[in-house]
C-alpha positions in Angstrom: 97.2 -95.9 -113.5 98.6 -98.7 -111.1 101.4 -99.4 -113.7 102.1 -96.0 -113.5 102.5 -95.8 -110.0 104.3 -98.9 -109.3 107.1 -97.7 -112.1 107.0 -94.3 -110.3 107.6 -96.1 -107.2 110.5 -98.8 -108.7 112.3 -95.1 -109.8 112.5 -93.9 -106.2 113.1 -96.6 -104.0 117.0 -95.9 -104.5 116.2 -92.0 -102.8 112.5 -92.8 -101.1 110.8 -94.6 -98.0 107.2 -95.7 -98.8 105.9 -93.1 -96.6 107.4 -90.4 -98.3 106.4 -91.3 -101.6 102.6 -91.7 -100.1 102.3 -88.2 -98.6 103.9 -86.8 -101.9 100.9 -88.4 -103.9 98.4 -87.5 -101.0 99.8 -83.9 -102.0 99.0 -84.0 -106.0 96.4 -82.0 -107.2 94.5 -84.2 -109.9 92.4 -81.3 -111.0 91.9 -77.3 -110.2 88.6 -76.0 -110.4 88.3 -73.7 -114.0 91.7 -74.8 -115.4 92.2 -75.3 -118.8 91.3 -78.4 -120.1 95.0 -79.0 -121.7 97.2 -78.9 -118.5 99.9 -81.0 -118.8 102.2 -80.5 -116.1 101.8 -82.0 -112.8 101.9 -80.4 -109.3 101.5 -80.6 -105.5 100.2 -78.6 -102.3 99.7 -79.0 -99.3 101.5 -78.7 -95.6 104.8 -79.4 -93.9 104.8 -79.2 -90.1 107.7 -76.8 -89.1 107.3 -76.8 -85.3 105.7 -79.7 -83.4 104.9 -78.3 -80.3 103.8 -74.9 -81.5 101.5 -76.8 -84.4 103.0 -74.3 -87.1 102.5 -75.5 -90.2 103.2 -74.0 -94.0 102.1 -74.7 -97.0 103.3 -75.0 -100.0 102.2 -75.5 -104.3 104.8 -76.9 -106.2 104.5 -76.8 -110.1 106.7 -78.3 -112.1 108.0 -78.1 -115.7 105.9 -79.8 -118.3 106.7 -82.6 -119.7 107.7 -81.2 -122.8 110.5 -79.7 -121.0 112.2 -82.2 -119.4 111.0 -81.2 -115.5 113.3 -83.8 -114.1 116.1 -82.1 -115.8 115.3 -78.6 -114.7 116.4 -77.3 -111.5 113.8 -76.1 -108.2 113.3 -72.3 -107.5 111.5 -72.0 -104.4 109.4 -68.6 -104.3 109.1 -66.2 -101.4 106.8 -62.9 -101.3 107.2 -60.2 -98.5 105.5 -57.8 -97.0 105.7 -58.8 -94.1 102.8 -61.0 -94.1 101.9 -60.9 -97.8 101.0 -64.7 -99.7 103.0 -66.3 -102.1 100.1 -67.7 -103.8 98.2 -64.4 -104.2 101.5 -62.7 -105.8 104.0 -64.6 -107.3 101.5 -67.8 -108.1 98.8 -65.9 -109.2 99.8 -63.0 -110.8 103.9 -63.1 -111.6 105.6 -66.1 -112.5 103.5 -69.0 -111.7 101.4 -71.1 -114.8 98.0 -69.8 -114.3 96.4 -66.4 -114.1 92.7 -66.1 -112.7 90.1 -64.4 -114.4 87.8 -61.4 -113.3 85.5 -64.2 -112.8 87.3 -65.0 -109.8 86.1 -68.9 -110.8 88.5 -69.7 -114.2 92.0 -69.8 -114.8 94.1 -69.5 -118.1 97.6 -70.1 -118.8 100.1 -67.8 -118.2 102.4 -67.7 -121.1 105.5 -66.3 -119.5 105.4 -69.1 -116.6 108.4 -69.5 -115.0 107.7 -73.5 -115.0 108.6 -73.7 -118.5 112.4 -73.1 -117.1 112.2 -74.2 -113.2 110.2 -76.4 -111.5 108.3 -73.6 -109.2 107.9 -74.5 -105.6 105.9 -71.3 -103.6 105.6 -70.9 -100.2 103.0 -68.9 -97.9 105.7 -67.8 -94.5 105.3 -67.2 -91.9 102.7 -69.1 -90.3 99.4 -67.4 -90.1 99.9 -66.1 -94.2 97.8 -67.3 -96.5 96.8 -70.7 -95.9 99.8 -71.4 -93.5 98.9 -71.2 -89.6 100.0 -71.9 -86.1 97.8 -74.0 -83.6 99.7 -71.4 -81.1 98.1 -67.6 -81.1 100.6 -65.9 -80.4 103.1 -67.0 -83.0 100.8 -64.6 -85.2 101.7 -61.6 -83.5 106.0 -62.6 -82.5 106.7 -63.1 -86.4 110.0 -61.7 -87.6 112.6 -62.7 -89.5 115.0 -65.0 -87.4 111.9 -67.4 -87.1 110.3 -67.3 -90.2 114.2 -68.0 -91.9 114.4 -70.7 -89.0 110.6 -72.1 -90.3 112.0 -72.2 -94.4 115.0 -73.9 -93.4 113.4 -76.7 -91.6 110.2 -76.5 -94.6 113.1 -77.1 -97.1 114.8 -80.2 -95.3 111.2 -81.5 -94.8 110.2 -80.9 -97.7 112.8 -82.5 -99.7 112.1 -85.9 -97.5 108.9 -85.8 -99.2 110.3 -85.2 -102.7 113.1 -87.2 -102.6 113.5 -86.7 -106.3 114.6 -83.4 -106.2 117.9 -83.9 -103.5 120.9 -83.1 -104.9 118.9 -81.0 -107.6 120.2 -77.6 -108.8 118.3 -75.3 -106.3 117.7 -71.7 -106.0 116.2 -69.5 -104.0 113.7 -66.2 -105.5 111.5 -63.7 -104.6 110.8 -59.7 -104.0 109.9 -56.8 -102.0 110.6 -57.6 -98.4 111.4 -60.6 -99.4 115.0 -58.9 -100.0 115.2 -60.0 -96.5 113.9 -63.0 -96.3 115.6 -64.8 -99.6 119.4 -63.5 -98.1 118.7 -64.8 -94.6 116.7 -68.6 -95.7 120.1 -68.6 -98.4 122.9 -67.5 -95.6 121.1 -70.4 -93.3 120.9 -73.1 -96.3 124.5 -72.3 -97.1 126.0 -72.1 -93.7 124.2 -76.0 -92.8 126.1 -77.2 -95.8 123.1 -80.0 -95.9 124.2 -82.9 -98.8 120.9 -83.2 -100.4 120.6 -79.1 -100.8 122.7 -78.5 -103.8 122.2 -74.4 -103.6 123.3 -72.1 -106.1 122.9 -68.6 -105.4 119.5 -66.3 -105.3 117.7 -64.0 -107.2 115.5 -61.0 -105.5 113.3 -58.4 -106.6 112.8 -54.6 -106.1 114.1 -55.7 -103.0 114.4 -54.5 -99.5 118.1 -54.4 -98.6 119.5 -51.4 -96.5 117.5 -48.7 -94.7 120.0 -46.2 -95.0 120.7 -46.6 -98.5 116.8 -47.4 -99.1 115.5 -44.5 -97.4 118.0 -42.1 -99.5 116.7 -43.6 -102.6 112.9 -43.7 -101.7 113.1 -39.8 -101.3 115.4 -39.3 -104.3 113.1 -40.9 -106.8 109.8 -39.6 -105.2 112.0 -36.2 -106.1 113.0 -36.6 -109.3 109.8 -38.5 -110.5 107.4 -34.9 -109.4 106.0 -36.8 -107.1 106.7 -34.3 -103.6 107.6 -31.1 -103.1 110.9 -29.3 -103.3 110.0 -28.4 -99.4 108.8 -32.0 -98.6 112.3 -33.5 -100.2 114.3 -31.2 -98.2 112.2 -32.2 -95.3 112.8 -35.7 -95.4 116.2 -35.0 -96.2 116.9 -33.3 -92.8 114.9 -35.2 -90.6 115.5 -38.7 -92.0 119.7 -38.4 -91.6 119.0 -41.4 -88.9 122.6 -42.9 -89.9 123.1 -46.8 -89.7 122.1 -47.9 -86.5 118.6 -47.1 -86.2 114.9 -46.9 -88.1 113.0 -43.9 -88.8 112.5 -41.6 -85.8 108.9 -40.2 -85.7 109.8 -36.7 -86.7 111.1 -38.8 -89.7 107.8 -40.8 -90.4 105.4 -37.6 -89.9 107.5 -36.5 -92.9 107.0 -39.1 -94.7 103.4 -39.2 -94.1 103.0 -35.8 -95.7 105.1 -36.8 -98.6 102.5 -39.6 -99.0 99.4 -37.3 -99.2 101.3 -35.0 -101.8 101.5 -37.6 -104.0 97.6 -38.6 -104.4 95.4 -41.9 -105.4 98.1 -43.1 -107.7 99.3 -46.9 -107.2 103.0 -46.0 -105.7 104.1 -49.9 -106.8 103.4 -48.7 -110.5 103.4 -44.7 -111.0 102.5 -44.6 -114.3 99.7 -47.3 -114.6 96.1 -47.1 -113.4 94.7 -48.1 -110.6 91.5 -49.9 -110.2 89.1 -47.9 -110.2 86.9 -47.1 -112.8 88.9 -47.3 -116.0 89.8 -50.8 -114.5 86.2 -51.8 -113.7 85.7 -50.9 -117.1 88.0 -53.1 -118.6 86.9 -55.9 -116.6 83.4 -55.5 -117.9 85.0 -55.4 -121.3 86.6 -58.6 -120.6 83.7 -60.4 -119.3 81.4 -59.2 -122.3 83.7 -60.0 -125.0 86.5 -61.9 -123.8 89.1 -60.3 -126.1 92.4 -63.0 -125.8 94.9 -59.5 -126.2 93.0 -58.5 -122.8 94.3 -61.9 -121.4 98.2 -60.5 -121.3 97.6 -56.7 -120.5 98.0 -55.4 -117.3 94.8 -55.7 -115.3 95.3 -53.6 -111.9 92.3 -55.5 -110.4 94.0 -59.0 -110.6 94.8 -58.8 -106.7 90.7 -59.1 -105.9 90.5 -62.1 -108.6 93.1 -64.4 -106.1 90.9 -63.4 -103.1 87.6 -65.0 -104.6 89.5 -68.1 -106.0 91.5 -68.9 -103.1 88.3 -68.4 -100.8 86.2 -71.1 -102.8 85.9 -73.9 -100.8 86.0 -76.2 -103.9 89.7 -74.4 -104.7 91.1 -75.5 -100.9 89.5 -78.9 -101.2 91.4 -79.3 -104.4 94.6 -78.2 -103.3 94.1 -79.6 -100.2 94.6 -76.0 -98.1 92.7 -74.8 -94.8 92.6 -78.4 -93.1 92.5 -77.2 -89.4 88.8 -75.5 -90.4 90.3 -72.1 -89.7 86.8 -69.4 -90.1 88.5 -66.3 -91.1 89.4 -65.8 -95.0 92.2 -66.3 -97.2 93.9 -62.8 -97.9 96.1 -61.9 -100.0 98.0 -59.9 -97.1 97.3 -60.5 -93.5 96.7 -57.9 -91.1 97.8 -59.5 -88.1 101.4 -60.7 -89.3 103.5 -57.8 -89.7 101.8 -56.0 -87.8 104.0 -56.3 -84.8 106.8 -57.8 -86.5 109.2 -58.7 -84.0 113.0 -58.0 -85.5 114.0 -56.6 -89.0 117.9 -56.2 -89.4 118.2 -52.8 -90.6 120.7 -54.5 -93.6 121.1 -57.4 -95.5 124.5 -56.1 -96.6 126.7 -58.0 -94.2 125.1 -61.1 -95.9 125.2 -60.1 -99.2 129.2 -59.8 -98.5 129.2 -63.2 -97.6 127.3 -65.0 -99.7 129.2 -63.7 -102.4 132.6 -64.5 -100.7 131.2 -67.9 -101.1 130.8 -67.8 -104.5 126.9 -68.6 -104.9 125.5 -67.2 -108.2 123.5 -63.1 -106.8 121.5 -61.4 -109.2 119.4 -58.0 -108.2 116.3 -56.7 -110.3 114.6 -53.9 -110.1 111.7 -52.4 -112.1 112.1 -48.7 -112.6 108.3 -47.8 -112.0 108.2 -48.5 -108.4 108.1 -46.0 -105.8 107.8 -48.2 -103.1 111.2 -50.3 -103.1 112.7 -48.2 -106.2 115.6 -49.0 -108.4 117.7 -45.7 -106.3 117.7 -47.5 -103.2 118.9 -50.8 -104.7 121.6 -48.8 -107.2 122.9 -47.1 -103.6 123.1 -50.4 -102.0 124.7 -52.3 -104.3 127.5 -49.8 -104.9 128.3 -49.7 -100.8 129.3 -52.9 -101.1 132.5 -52.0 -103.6 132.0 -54.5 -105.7 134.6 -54.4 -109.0 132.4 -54.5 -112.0 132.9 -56.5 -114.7 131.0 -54.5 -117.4 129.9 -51.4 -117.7 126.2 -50.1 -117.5 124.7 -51.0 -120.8 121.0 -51.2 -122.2 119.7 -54.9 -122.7 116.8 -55.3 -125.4 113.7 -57.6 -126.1 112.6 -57.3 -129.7 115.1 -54.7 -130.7 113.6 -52.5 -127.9 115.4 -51.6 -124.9 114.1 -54.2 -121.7 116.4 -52.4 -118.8 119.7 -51.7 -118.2 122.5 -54.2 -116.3 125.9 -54.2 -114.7 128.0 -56.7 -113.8 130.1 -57.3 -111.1 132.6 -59.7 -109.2 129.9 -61.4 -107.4 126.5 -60.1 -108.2 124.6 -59.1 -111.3 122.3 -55.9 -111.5 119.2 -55.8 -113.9 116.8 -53.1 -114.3 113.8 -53.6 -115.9 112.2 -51.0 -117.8 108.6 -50.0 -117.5 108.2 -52.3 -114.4 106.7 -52.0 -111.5 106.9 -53.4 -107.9 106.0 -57.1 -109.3 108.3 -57.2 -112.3 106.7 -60.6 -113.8 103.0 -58.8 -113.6 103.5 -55.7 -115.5 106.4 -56.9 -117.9 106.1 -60.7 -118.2 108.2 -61.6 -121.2 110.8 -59.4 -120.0 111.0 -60.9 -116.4 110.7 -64.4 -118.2 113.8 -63.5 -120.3 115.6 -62.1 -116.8 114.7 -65.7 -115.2 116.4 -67.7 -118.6 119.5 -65.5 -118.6 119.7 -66.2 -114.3 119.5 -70.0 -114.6 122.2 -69.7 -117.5 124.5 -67.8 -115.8 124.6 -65.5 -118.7 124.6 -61.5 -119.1 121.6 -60.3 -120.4 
């Protein structure tokens, strides 16, 4: 082992102080509790400081590549999950693209085998402070969140973070994530680009059933609740009329009363996923299945309980030793969501376009997904955004397939790529892994899918 470290530290003496290389090592996890026993690749968590005086602090878990694939030749895809307020560990770790999945158990992990690891190293982030096991020694940074500040706190993560990790400046690095994360990926990439900082070597972005454009969301939201039977004829026409709120503002409260009785006509399905299950008892019952019997098919089916799993792993004292999380003591739990960011969330442009425009002026590599189950963020709103921005297309729509069956549809463009994803939900990696794995390969290649 002291060989080993001394060559490690021989290799990054060129890019590294001693100190650097220290808190990298202080920051490797030797062992998580219920993992396989045949874990190969290596990976870090813990926190980097974003605001001295305030005592905000984020953490991260990186995961790289196995060693079988060459993870110092593989590029960095940081992670980011919306919400606002919603954990990157709970979401995109533990349930989409990361290279475990827990068990019902809540106490056991097993591989996931559509990890995005296998083609990035995976570096996931829990922003703003106060999400997940991220905080603030400063109260009130919990409740003045909003996006200027938490793209200021990822910026200054990412330049910290790559002092620590010396080995991965000048890397190929891209940025990823979904839901309201539409905002936050666009705004950390505008920032990154714009700073122009030499040991960033950005790429481009890929988001996610993303948010992108009131306007052009809110026009989709109702058209797909419409055409999927899920209101009224009386409630579309509703929304119709008293959501015309234009560009310039957000949803008046004549406008949100409507959509509030749009919601109740639509009953206890899950709106991220209309056609699965939610869980409830057909769930419960397929988790006491899986606990009797252990099936390995039930390991890779859609399990719509997997959010409560993350909340009794992440809240084992055991799991935040190893991983060397909740250092400040803090008594409340780990959520996967928390109720107090967000909740007054103090700005939200009402569109990324303007970005979008530039970003691609700049060349950087753009691709949008969108999984066509969703009725939260659904593939209408991101069809209508994407085609106010005028882009010339390249191709024309066409059908994509995984095992001569159709995966989603894609257009290209001058300047962005569209993907839909067929049969997906909200979090496209969750309910169709392989084909948001295949997504992910044909992204980092730059090719069409």
């Amino acid at each position: 082992m002291l060989r080993f470290l001394l060559f490690f530290l021989v290799l990054l003496l060129p890019y590294a102080s001693s100190s650097s290389i220290y808190d990298q090592e202080n920051d490797r996890i030797t062992h998580l509790p219920g993992e396989p026993n045949d874990v190969s690749f290596s990976h870090f968590s813990g926190y980097i400081t974003v605001n001295e005086s305030a005592g905000r602090a984020l953490f991260y878990w990186l995961t790289e590549s196995p060693p079988s694939q060459n993870p110092e030749s593989k590029p960095l895809v940081l992670w980011l999950n919306g919400g606002p307020g919603c954990s990157s560990l709970a979401y995109g770790a533990a349930e989409e693209i990361g290279p475990f999945r827990i068990n019902p158990d809540g106490k056991t992990l097993y591989h996931n085998p559509y990890s995005w690891n296998k083609l990035a190293n995976l570096l996931f982030l829990e922003s703003p402070a106060g999400v997940g096991f991220s905080y603030s020694n400063t109260t009130s940074d919990l409740y003045t969140a909003g996006d200027k500040r938490t793209a200021e706190d990822a910026y200054v993560f990412l330049v910290k973070w790559f002092e620590r990790f010396p080995q991965y400046k000048h890397r190929e690095f891209y940025i990823a994530g979904e839901s309201y994360a539409g905002h936050y990926v666009p705004q950390l990439s505008q920032i990154v680009y714009e700073k122009r900082n030499p040991d960033i070597n950005f790429k481009g972005f890929i988001v996610g059933n993303a948010v992108i454009d009131d306007y052009h969301d809110y026009v989709g939201l109702f058209e797909y609740w419409w055409a999927h039977g899920l209101i009224s004829d009386h409630s579309y026409h509703e929304l119709r009329i008293t959501c015309e709120f234009g560009y310039s503002e957000h949803p008046s409260p004549k406008c949100s009363k409507a959509m509030e009785a749009a919601y109740n006509e639509q009953g206890n399905i899950d709106p991220y996923s209309i056609y699965t299950i939610t869980c409830k008892k057909e769930a419960e019952a397929l988790r006491s299945r899986f606990l009797r019997v252990r099936h390995p098919w039930m390991w890779r089916a859609y399990d719509p309980c997997t959010e409560r799993y993350s909340g009794m792993y992440f809240n084992s004292l055991e799991v935040q030793k190893a991983m060397h999380a909740n250092r400040t003591g803090i008594s409340y739990p780990w959520t996967s969501c928390s109720d107090i960011v967000g909740a007054k969330w103090a700005d939200s442009p009402l569109s990324m376009l303007p970005i979008y425009k530039e970003l691609i002026a700049a060349g950087l590599r753009i691709w949008v997904f969108s999984g066509d189950t969703d009725s939260v963020v659904p593939v209408t709103g991101t069809r209508y955004s994407i085609r106010s921005l005028k882009l010339q297309p390249i191709s024309k729509w066409y059908p994509w397939y995984d095992n001569e069956q159709v995966g989603g549809w894609c257009q290209v463009y001058k300047g962005l790529t569209l993907v839909t994803i067929h049969g997906a939900g909200h979090e496209v990696p969750l309910f169709r892994p392989r084909r948001a794995f295949l997504l992910f390969k044909s992204f980092l290649e730059n090719k069409p899918m």
